[in-house]
Backbone as numpy.savetxt, mean C-alpha at the origin, in Angstrom:
# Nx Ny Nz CAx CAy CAz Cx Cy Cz
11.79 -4.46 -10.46 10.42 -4.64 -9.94 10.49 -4.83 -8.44
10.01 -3.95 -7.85 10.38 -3.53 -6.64 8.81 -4.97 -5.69
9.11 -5.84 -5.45 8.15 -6.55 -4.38 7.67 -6.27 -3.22
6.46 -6.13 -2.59 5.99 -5.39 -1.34 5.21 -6.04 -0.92
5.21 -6.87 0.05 4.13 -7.71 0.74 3.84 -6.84 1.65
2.30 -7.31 2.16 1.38 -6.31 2.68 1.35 -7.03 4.26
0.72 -6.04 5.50 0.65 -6.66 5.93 -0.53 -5.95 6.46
-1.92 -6.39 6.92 -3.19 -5.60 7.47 -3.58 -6.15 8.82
-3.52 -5.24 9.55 -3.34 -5.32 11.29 -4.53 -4.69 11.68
-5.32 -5.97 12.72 -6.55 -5.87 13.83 -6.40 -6.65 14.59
-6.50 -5.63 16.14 -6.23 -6.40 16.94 -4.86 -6.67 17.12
-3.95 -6.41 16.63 -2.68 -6.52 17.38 -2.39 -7.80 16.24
-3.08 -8.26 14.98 -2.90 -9.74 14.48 -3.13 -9.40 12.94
-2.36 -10.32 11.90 -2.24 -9.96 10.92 -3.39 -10.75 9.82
-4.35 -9.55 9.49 -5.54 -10.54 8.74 -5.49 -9.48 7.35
-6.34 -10.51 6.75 -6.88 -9.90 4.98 -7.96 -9.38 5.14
-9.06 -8.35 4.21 -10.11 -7.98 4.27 -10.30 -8.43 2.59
-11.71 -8.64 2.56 -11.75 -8.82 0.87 -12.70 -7.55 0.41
-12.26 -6.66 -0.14 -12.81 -5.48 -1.17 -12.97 -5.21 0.27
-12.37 -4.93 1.10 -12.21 -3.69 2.30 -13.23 -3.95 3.46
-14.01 -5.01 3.04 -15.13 -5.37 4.23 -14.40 -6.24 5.05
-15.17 -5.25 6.42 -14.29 -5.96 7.40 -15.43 -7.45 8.26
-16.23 -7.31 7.28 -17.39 -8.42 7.76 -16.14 -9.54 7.24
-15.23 -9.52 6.01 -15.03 -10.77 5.48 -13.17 -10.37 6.06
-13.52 -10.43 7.24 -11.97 -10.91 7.75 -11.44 -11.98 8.08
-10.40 -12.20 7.64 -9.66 -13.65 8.19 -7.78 -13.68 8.84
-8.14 -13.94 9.85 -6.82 -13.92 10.39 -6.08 -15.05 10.18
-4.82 -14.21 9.93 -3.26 -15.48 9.12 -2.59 -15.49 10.11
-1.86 -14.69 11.21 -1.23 -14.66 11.91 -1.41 -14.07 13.01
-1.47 -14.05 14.14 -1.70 -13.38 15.33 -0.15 -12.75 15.97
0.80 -12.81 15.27 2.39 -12.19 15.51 2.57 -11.80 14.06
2.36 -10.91 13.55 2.73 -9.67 12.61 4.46 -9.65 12.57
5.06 -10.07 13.88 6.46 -9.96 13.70 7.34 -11.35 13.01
6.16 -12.49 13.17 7.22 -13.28 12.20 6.72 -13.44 11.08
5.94 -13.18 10.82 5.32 -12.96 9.05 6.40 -11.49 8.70
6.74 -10.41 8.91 7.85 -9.89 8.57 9.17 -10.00 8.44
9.25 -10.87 9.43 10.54 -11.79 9.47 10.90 -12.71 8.69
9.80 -13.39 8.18 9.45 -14.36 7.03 10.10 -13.51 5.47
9.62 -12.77 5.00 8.98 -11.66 4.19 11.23 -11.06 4.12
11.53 -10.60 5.21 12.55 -10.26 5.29 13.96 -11.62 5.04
13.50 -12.36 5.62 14.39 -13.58 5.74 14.38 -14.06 3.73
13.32 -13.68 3.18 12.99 -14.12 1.52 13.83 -13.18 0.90
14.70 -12.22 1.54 15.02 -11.59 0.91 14.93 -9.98 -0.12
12.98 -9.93 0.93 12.75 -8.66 0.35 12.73 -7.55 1.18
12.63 -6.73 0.77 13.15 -5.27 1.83 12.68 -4.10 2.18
10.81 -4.31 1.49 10.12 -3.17 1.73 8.56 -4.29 2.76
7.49 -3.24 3.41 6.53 -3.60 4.04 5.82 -2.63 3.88
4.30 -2.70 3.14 2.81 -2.12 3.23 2.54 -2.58 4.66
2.43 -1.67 5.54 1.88 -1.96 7.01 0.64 -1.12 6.77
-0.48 -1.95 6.99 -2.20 -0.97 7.12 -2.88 -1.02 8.67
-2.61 -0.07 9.25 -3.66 -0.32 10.43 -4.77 -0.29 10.07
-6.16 -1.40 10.41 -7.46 -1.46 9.88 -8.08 -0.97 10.69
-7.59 -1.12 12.04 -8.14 -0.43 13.47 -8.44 0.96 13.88
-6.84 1.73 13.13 -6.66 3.11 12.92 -7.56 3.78 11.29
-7.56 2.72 10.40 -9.01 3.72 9.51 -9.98 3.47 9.91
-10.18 2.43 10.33 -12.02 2.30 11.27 -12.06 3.91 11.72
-11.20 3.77 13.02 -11.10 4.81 13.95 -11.03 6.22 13.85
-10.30 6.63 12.45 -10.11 7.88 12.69 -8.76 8.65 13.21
-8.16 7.39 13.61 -6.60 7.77 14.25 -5.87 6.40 14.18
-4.47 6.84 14.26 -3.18 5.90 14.44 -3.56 4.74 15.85
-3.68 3.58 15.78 -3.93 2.45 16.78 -3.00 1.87 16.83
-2.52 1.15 15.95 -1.32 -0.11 15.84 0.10 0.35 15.62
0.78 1.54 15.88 1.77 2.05 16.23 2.75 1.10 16.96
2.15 0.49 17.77 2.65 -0.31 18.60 3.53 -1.53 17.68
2.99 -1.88 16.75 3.44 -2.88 15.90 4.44 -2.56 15.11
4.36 -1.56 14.60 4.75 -0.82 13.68 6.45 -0.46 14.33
6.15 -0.10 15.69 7.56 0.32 16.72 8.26 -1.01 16.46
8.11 -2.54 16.63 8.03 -3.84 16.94 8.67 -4.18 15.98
8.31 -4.25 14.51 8.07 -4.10 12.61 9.87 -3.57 12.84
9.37 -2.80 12.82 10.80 -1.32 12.62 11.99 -2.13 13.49
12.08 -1.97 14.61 12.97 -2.03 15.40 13.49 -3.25 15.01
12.31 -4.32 14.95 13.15 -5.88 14.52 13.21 -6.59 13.71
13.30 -5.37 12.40 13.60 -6.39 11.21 14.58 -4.92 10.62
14.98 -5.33 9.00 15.56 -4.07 8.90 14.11 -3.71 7.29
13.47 -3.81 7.98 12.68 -3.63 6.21 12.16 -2.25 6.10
12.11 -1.58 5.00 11.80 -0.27 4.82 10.28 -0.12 4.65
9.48 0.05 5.92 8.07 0.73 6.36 7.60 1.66 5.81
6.20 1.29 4.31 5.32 2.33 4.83 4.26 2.08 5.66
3.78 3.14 6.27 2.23 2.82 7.15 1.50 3.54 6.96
-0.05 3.13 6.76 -1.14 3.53 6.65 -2.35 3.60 7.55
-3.09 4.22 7.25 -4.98 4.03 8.37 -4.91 4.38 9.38
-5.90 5.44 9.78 -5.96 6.67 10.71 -5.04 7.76 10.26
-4.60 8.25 9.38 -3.31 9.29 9.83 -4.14 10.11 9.07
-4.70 10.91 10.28 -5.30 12.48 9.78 -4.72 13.86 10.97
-4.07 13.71 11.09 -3.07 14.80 12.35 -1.85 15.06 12.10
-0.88 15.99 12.21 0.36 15.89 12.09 0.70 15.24 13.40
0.03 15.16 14.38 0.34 14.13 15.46 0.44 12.96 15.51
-0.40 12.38 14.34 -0.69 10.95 13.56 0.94 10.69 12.99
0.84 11.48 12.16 2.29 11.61 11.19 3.38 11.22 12.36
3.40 12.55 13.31 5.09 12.39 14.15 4.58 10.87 15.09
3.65 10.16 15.40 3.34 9.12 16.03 4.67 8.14 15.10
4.28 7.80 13.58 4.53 6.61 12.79 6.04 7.68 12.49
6.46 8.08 12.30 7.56 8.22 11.99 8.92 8.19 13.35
8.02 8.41 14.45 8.74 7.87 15.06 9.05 6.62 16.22
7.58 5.96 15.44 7.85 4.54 15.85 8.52 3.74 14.37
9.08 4.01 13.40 10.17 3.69 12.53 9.48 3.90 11.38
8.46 4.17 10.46 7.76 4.33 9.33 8.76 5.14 8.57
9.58 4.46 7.55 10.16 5.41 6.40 9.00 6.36 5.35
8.06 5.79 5.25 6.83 6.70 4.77 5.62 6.46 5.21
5.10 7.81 5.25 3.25 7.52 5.71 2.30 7.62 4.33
2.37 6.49 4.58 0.41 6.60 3.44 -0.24 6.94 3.74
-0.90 7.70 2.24 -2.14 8.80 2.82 -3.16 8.42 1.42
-3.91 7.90 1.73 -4.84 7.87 0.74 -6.30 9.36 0.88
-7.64 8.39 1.72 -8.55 9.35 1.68 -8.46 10.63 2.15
-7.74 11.20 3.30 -7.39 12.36 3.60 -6.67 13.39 2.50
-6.10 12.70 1.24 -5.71 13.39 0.30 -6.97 14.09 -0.49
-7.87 13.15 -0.61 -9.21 13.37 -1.26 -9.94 14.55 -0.69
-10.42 13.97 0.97 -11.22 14.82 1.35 -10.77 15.98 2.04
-9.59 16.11 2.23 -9.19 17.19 3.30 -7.81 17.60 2.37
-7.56 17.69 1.15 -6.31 18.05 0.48 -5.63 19.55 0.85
-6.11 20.17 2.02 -4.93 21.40 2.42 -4.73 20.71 3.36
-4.85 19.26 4.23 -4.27 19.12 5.58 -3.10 18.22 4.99
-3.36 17.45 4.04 -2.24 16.87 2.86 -1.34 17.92 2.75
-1.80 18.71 1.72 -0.48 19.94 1.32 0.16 20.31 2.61
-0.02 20.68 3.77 0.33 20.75 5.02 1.35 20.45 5.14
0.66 18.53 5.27 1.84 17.62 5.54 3.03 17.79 5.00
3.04 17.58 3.30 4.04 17.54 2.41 4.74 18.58 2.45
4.11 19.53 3.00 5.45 21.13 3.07 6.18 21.01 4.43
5.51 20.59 5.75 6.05 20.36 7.06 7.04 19.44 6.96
6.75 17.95 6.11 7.85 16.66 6.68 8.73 16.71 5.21
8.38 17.23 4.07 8.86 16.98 2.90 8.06 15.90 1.75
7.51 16.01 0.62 7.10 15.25 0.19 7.57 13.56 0.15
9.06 13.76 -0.53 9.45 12.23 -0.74 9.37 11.37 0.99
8.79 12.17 1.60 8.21 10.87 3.18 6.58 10.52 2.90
6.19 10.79 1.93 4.87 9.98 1.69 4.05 9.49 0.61
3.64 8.15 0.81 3.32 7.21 -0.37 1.66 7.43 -0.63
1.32 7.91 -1.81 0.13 8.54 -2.06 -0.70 7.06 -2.55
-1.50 6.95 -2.04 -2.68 5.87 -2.45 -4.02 6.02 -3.09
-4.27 6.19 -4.55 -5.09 5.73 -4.86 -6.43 4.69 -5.09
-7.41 4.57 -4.38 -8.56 4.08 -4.66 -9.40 4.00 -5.46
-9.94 3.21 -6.73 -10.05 3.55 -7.60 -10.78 2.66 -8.11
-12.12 3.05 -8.65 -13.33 2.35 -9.10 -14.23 2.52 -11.25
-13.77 2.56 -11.63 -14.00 2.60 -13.00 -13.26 3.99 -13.41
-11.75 4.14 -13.13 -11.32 5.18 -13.08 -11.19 6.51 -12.19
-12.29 6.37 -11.17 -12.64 7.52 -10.45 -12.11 7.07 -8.91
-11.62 8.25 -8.00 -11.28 7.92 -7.09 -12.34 7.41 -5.92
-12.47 6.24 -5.21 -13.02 6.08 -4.07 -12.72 6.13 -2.32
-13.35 6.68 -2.21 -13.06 6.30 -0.84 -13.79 6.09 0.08
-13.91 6.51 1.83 -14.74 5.42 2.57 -14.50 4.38 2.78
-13.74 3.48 2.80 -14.07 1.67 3.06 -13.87 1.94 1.66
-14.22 2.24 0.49 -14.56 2.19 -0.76 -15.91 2.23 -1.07
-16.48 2.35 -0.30 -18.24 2.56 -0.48 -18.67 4.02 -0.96
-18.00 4.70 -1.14 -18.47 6.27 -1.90 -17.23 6.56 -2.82
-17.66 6.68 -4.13 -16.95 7.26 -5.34 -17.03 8.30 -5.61
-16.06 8.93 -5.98 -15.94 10.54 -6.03 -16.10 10.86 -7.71
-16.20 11.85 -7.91 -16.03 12.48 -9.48 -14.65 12.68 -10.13
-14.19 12.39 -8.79 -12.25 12.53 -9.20 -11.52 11.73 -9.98
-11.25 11.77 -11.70 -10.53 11.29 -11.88 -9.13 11.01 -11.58
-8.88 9.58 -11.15 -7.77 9.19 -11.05 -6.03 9.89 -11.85
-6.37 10.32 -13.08 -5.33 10.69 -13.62 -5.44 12.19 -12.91
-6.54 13.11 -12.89 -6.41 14.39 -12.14 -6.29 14.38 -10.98
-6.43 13.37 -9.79 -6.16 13.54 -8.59 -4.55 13.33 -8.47
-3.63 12.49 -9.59 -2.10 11.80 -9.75 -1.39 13.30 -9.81
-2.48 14.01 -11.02 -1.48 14.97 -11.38 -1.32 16.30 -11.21
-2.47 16.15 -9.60 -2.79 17.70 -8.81 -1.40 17.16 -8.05
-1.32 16.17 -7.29 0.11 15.55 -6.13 1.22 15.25 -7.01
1.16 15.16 -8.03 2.91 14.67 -8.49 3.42 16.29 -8.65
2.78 17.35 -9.08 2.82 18.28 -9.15 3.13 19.48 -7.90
3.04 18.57 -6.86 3.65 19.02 -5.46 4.53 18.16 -4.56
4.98 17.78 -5.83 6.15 16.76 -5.22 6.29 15.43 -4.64
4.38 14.74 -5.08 4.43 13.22 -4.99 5.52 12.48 -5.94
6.37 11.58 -5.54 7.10 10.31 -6.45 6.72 9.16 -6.27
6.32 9.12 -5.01 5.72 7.32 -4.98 4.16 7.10 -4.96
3.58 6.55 -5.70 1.61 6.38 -6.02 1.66 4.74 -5.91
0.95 4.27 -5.05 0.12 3.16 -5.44 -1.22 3.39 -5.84
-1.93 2.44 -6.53 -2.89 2.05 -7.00 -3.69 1.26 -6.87
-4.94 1.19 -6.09 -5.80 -0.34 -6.26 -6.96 0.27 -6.71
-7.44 -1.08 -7.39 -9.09 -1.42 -8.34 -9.75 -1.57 -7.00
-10.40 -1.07 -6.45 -11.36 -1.89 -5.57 -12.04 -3.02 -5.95
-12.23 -3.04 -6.92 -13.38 -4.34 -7.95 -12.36 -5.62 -7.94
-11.19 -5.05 -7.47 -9.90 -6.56 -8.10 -9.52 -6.60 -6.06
-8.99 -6.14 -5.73 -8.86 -6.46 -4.14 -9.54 -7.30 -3.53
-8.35 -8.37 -3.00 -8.97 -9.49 -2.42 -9.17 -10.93 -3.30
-9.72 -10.58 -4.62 -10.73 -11.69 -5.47 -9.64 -12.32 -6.15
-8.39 -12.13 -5.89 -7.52 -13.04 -6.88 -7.64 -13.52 -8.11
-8.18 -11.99 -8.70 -8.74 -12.50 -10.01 -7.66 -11.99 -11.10
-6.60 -11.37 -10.88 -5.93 -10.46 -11.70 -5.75 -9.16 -11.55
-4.81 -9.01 -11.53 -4.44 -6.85 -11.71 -5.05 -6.30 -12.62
-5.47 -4.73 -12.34 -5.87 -4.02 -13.83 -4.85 -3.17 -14.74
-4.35 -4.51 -15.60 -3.24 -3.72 -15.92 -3.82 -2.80 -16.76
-4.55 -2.66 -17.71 -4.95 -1.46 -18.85 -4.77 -0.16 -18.20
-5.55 -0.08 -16.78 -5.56 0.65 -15.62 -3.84 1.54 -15.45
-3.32 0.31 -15.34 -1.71 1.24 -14.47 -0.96 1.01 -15.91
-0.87 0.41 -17.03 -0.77 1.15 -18.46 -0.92 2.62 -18.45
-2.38 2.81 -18.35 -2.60 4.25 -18.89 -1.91 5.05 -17.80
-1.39 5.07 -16.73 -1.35 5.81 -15.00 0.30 5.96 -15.68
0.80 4.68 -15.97 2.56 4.85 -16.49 2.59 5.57 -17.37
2.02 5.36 -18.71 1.67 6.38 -19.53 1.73 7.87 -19.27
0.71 8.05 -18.72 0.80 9.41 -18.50 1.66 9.73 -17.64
2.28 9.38 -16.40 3.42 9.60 -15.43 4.64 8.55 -15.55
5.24 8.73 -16.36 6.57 8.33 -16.39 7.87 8.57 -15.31
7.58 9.86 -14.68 8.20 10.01 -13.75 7.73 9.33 -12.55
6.75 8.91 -12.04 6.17 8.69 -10.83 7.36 7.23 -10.91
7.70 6.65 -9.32 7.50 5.77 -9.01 5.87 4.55 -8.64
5.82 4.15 -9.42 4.55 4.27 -9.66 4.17 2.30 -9.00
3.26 2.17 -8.24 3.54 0.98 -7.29 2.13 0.26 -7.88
1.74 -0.93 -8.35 0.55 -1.89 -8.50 -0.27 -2.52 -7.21
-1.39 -2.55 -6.98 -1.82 -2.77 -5.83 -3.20 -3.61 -6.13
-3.80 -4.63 -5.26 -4.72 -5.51 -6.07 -4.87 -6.37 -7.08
-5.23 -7.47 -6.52 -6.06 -8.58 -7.45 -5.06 -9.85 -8.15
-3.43 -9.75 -7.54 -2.18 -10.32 -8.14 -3.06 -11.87 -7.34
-2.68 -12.77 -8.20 -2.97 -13.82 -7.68 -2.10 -15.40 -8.54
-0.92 -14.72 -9.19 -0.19 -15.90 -9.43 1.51 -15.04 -10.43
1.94 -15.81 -9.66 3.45 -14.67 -10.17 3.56 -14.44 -11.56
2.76 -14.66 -12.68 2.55 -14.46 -13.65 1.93 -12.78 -13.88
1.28 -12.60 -13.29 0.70 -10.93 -12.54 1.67 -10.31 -12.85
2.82 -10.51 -11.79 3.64 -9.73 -11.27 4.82 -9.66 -12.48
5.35 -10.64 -13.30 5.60 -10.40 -14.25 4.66 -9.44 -15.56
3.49 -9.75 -15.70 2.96 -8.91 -16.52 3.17 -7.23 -15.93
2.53 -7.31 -14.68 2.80 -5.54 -14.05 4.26 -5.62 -14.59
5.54 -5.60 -14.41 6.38 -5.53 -14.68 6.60 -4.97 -15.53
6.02 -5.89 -17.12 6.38 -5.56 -18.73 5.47 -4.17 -18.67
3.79 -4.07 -17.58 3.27 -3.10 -18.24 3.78 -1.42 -17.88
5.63 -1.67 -16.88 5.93 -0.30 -16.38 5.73 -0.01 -15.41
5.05 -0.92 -14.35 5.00 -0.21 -13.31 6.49 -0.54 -12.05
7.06 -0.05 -11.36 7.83 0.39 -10.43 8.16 -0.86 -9.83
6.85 -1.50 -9.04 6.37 -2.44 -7.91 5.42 -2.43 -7.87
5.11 -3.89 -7.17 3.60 -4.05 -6.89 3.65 -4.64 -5.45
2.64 -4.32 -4.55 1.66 -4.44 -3.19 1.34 -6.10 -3.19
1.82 -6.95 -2.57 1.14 -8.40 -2.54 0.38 -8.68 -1.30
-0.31 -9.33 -1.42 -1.34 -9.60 0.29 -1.51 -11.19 0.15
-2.76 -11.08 -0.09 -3.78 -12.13 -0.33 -2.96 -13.71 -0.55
-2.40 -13.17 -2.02 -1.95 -14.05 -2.85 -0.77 -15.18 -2.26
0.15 -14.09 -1.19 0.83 -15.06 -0.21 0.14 -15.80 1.20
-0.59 -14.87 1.25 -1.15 -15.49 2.33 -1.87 -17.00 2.46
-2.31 -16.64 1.11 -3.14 -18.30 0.30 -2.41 -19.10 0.01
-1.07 -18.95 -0.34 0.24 -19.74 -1.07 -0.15 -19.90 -2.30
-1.19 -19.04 -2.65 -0.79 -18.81 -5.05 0.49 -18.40 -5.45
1.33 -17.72 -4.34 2.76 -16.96 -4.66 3.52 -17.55 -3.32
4.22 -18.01 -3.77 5.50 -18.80 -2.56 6.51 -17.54 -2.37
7.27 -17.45 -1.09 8.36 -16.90 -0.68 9.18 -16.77 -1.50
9.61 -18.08 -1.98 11.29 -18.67 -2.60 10.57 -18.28 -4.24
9.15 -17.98 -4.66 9.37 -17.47 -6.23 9.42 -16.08 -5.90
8.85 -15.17 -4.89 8.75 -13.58 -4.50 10.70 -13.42 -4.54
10.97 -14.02 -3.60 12.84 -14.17 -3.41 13.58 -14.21 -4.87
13.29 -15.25 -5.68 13.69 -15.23 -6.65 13.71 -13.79 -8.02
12.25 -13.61 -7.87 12.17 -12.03 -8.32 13.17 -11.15 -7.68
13.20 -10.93 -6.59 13.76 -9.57 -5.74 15.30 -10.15 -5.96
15.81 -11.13 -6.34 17.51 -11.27 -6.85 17.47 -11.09 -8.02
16.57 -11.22 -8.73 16.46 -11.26 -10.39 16.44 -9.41 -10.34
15.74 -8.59 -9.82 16.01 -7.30 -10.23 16.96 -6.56 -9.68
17.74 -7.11 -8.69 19.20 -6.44 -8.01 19.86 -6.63 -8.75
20.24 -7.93 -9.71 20.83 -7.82 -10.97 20.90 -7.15 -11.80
């Protein structure tokens, strides 16, 4: 069970959004570099980096961090928000991003996607699902598409996606629980995917259940940030599955 603490960057500072509104922001850290350092020092070895600045925007912003992230820790980077350019792309990959997340641009613009994945190679990018009573969302999450979730998985695994995360929009933020029935049925049907949990974990009990229900890894935010999930129990997991 692969552990992934998140980290969501405005302003140069590391805050939460709850269900993607940026009315309900709250800043945890204003140095992004020792909350990774933290995160790294526990012993774990991957980072969800989201620029919130760069999906507002439309483009890559917090690059800068991301160069910072990379260079001074050794943790394996994906990054997300703004990346609609292959200029976006060569920006984060070569300020250290081992993969670029691509969520809504998969949706709405899926030949500038296919693009990507034939130019840099698929296994360099982590496909993100948004996802509202099954159907894909996007926007902030404020517009739902007709796209089922299992047909949008299995137009991209089919061109050489392996890594998918997943979030409920309805569970993000609210620390109310994961949808596992949700990434059940997603494992189910994709057994091959590396397949990543995202949303709503709010006590390491979660993260054990995602576990039993198959999925890969799961995305943590919130839940550390609040201290429902301590370092030294996240640490303890990430030695328990190197075993």
């Amino acid at each position: 069970m692969e552990i992934i603490p998140a980290i969501d960057i405005i302003d140069g500072k590391c805050v939460r959004l709850t269900q993607g509104d940026y009315a309900q922001k709250k800043v945890y850290n204003e140095h992004p570099l020792e909350v990774a350092r933290a995160f790294e020092d526990a012993g774990l070895q991957r980072l969800h980096l989201v620029d919130l600045d760069g999906a507002k925007a439309g483009a890559v912003r917090n690059w800068k961090v991301l160069e910072a992230l990379a260079g001074k820790t050794g943790l394996v980077i994906d990054f997300g928000g703004g990346i609609k350019t292959a200029a976006d792309v060569d920006i984060i990959f070569n300020s250290g991003a081992a993969l670029a997340t691509i969520g809504s641009l998969a949706v709405k613009e899926p030949e500038v996607f296919v693009g990507f994945l034939e130019q840099y190679g698929a296994e360099r990018f982590f496909l993100g699902a948004d996802v509202k009573n099954e159907k894909i969302a996007v926007g902030g999450w404020l517009e739902t598409t007709d796209k089922w979730v299992y047909d949008f998985i299995e137009d991209y695994s089919g061109k050489g996606i392996r890594q998918v995360f997943c979030t409920d929009v309805s569970k993000d933020g609210l620390l109310q629980g994961p949808s596992l029935d949700l990434y059940k049925n997603i494992v189910g049907k994709f057994p091959q995917l590396h397949f990543i949990a995202s949303g709503g974990v709010s006590e390491l009990d979660d993260v054990h259940r995602l576990e039993e229900a198959g999925c890969k890894g799961v995305i943590i935010g919130k839940a550390i940030y609040e201290g429902r999930i301590t370092l030294q129990e996240l640490s303890r997991v990430a030695l328990t599955t190197k075993k």
